[in-house]
Residue, then its C-alpha position, 0 to 999 in steps of 0.5 A: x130113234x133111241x138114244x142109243x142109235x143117235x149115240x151110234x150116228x154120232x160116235x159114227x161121225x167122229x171116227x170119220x172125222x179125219x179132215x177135222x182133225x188133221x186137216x189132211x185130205x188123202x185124196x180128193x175126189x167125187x168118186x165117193x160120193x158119186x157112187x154114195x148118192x147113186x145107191x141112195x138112189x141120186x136124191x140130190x136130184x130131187x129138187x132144185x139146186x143153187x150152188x153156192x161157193x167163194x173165199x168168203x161171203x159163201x155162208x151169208x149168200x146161202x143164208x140171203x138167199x135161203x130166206x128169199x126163197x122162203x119169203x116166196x113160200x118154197x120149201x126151202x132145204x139149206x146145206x151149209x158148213x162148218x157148224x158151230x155148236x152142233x152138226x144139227x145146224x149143217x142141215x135145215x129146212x125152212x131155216x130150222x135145223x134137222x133133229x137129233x133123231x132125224x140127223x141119227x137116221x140119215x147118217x145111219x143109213x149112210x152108215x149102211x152103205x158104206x162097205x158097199x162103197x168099198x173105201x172109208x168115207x170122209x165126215x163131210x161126204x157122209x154129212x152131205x149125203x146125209x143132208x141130200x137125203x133128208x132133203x129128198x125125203x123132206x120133199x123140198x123144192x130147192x136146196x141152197x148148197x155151200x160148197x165146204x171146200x174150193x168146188x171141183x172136187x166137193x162133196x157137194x159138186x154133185x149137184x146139177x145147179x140151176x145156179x151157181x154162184x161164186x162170191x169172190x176169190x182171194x187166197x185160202x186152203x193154198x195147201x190144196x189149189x195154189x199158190x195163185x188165185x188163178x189156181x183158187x179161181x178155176x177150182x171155184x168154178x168147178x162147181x158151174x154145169x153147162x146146165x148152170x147160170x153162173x153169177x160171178x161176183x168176182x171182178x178181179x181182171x186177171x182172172x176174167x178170162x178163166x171165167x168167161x171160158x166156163x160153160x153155162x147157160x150164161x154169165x151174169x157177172x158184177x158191175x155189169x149185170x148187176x151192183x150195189x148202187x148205195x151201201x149206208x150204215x145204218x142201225x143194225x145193219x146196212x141199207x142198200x140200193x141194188x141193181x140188177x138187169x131186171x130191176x132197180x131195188x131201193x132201201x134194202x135192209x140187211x140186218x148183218x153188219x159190214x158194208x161186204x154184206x151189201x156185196x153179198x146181198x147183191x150176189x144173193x139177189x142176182x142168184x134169186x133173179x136166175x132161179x127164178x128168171x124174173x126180177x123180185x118182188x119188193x115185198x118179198x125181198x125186204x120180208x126175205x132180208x129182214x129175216x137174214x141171221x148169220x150167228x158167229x158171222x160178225x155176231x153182236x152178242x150184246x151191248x155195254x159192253x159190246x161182245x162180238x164174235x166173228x168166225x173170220x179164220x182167213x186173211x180177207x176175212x180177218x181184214x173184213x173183221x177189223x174194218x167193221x169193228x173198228x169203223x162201224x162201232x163208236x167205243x168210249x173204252x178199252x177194246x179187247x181181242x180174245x183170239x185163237x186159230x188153226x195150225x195152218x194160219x200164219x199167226x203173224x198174217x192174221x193178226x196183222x188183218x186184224x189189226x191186234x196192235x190196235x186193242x188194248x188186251x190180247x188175249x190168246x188161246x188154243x182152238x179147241x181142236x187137234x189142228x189148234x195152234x199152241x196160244x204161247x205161239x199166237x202170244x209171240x206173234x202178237x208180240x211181235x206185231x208191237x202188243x204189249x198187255x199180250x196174256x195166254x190160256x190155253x181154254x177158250x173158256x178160260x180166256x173168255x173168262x178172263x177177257x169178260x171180267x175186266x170189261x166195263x160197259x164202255x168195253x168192247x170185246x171181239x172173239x175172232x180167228x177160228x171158228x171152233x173158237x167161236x163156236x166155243x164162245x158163244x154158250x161161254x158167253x150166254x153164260x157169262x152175259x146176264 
């Protein structure tokens, strides 16, 4: 594959790229990709499938049970979104991401096709066929697939799962499914098959009835058939106890900070348990877990200072933020919050779960896309929230930049609210760290 023809792909995926940059989705729909994977001859079927979707939690349930799979020696082929640096990450197997050259070929041949389709593709349907195919061709054993959006109407929704997992519901992308989590709920269980057994790791009563009305294989749902029994701090992560229907794990380690990444884990577990049909053995999990990451997800990117990014874009995930860095961290000095989000947030919402009235330095910047909210008006809303030491760049790396020169070893810095932020930051970081 030349450069040329990988400059082609990319150049391809840009000018698809109208949801990334405008946040408008004309019309959604399976159709596309329905009639796209059938004339790439239905590779999504090839192997089997685990589902994955939910509010938040979905990224870092894929990643647990990715390398589950792994630790029992399946070739692994692991879909997930948005990417943070490149599109290469949104495809891997065995955890490595897909080449440049390979990421030109797949999506070239998507390319191909779409004229046959007869309508203009979206970024996300070509990526995903793309990943489909690469996996087929690859000849995994299972693909572990993150829904982008809701569920009913994904790209991914192709997919006929052996599991379907759904981490939880709160309310995000009401411009699409709303205003209620009712609304969120049943797109989110779009994606659970007849053929699906469908683990719930929402527990909220009022939407109970809406989940026990899917059809599946069966339900195994949290606090019932499966429960974290013991969620610890511990050093550089978390140290849990689990239960499921089929076994009792002790003294999990997960490397990932929070205790809702205990949460996770227990989904991750529960989902492994189902596609497996038997329980884990504990070698295999704690060699599994070990070897979890999630960068951009509450990532420490070093220490005296502490510098952490974390992509939470939404107010659960906001809220998810604050409570670890303000709990699981012992700062001596200042804490700094370099912050940035999308058009579609409430400024004020957001802030407020992060708690930006608790930082010594706000400093706000644009997102680095179209759908960047101006940083004058994320200054007005921190402002607003009672923030006094409120400075404005319109560049992350400027922002950053500024935000690093003042810290101190006792400092600590968090970068949150958009991951096109975050994914800006952590090269900018790299560089400035030593």
């Amino acid at each position: 594959m030349s450069e040329s023809e990988i400059a082609r792909a990319h150049a391809y995926l840009d000018a698809h790229s109208v949801y990334e940059k405008t946040g408008r989705i004309e019309s959604p729909s399976t159709a596309n990709i329905e009639r796209l994977v059938a004339l790439l001859g239905e590779p999504h079927l090839a192997y089997r499938t685990i589902h994955i979707t939910g509010t938040n939690g979905k990224g870092s349930t894929t990643q647990m049970v990715t390398r589950l799979l792994m630790a029992y020696g399946l070739k692994v082929g692991t879909y997930s979104s948005p990417h943070l640096e490149r599109v290469n990450e949104r495809m891997a197997v065995d955890g490595v991401p897909i080449g440049d050259a390979e990421l030109a070929e797949n999506v070239l041949a998507v390319a191909a096709l779409e004229p046959i389709v007869g309508t203009r593709l979206s970024y996300f349907e070509v990526v995903t066929a793309a990943a489909f195919r690469w996996f087929a061709d690859s000849a995994v054993d299972v693909a572990v697939v993150e829904v982008g959006l809701l569920g009913r109407w994904d790209a991914t929704n192709v997919v006929e799962s052996d599991v379907a997992v759904l981490t939880n519901v709160s309310l995000d992308h009401t411009e699409f499914a709303g205003p209620t989590h009712a609304h969120i709920a049943r797109e989110k269980v779009g994606i659970v098959k007849p053929s699906s057994v469908f683990v719930q790791g929402e527990t909220r009563d009022d939407l109970q009835e809406i989940f026990a009305a899917v059809p599946c294989v069966r339900r195994v749902v949290r606090n019932l058939q499966f429960e974290v029994v013991s969620n610890d701090l511990a050093v550089g992560g978390r140290l849990l106890t689990v239960r499921t229907m089929r076994s009792r794990y002790p003294d999990v380690f997960v490397p990932l900070h929070g205790s809702h990444q205990g949460d996770n884990a227990a989904v991750a577990i529960a989902a492994v348990e189902e596609f497996f049909d038997h329980g884990i053995d504990c070698g295999v999990l704690g060699e599994g877990m070990a070897a979890v990451s999630m960068p951009g997800r509450f990532e420490v990117m070093g220490r005296q200072p502490l510098v952490v990014v974390d992509g939470a874009h939404n107010v659960g995930g906001a809220d998810v933020c604050a409570e670890v860095f303000f709990n699981d961290f012992q700062v001596d000095g200042q804490r700094i919050l370099v912050v940035g989000m999308l058009k579609s947030r409430d400024a004020s919402e957001l802030l407020s779960a992060l708690r930006v009235d608790d930082f010594d330095v706000v400093v706000c910047c644009t997102a680095p896309t179209p759908r960047g909210l101006n940083a004058g008006i994320v200054a007005t809303a921190a402002r607003s929230l009672g923030c006094d030491a409120v400075h404005v760049f319109d560049r992350p790396d400027e922002a950053l930049a500024f935000a690093y020169r003042r810290l101190r070893a006792e400092d600590a810095l968090l970068v949150a609210g958009s991951l096109y932020v975050v994914g800006t930051a952590r090269p900018v970081l790299r560089a400035l760290m030593p």
